[in-house]
N, C-alpha and C positions, 0 to 999 in steps of 0.2 A: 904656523898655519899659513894659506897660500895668502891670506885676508893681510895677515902681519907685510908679508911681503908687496902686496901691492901696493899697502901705503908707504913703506921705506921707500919704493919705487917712486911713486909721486912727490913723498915730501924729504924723503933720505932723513925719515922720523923712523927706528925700529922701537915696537912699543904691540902692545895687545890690549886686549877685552878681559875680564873675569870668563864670562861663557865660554871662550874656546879656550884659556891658561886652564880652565880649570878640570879641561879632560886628558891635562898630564898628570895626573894624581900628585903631584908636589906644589897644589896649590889649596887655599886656605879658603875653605867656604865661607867660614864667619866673616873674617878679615879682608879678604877678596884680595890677598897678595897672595905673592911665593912664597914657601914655607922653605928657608934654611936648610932649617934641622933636617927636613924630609930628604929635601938634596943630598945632603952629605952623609947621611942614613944609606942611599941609594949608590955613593960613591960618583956622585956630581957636583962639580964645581958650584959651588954657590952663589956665585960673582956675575952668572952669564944671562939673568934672567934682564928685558927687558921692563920697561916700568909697563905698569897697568893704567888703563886711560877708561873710566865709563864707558857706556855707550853715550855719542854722541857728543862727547868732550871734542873739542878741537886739538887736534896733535901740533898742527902746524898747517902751514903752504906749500901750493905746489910750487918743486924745484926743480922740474924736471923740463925742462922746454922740451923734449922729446916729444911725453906726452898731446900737445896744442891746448892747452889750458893756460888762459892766464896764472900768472905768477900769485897775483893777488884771492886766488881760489882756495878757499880754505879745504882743510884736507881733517875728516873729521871720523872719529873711532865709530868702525860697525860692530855686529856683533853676531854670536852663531847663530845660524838657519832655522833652529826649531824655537831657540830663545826667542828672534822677532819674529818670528812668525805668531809665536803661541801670545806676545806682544801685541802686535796687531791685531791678532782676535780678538783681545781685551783681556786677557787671562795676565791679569795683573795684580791680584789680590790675594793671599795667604787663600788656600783651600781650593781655587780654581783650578781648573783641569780642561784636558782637552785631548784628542787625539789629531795629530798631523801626519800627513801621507805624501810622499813620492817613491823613490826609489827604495824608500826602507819608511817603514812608519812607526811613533812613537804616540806614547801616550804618557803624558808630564801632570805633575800633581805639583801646583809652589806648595813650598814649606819655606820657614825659617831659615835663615841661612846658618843658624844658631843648632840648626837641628843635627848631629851626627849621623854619618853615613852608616847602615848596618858594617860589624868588621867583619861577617863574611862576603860583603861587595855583593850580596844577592840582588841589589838595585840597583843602576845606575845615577848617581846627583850631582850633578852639574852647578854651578852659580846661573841664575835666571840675569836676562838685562836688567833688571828692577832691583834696582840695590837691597842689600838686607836680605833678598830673597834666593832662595836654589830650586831647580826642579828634581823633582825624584820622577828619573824616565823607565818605559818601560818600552826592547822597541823590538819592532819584527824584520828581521833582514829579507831582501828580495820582494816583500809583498806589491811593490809596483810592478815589479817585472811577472808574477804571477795574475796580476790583476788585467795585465796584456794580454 
């Protein structure tokens, strides 16, 4: 994700979130890591994944004099767009829901993170920021640009 990239950028930490690992399908909703087996199932190296940081974990400091940021500026895990957002609105409790709109709009339900995805993939479930938790998304491509 470009998010992974900018903090390796800043702190030259490579490393990710659950919410965005978790829209390559080889990662583990219950557990909120990589799944192996899924890798090597897939005929991918299973060696390559970076670690998983919370939201909000500290990765590290900035390392990059590039940037103009003190050194001593902590550099700290974010997390995907509809995850804080749905976040933000409070939608943090098992059953809450919400619809979120820009360029594509979704509509997120938390569950369980315990909960299995259907196996015909008829919904999309993500890991939510809120540990323990995933969203079951449901989204509509273009509806911003229609809504112009």
């Amino acid at each position: 994700m470009i998010s992974d990239w900018i903090l390796y950028k800043l702190s030259g930490v490579i490393a990710n979130d659950p919410s965005n690992a978790g829209t390559s399908g080889i990662f583990s909703l219950d557990k909120r890591d990589w799944m192996s087996s899924m890798a090597k199932k897939v005929g991918i190296k299973d060696d390559i994944f970076p670690r998983t940081y919370e939201v909000g974990e500290v990765i590290g400091h900035v390392t990059n004099s590039k940037v103009g940021l003190d050194s001593s500026t902590l550099v700290v895990m974010g997390g995907g767009d509809v995850q804080l957002g749905s976040a933000g609105l409070g939608v943090v409790e098992l059953g809450d829901v919400a619809i979120l709109g820009g360029s594509f709009w979704q509509q997120v339900a938390n569950i369980s993170s315990a909960t299995k995805p259907p196996k015909d993939m008829s919904i999309r479930v993500n890991p939510h920021v809120i540990p323990a938790q995933s969203q079951a998304e449901g989204i509509t491509f273009f509806s911003g640009l229609v809504m112009r």
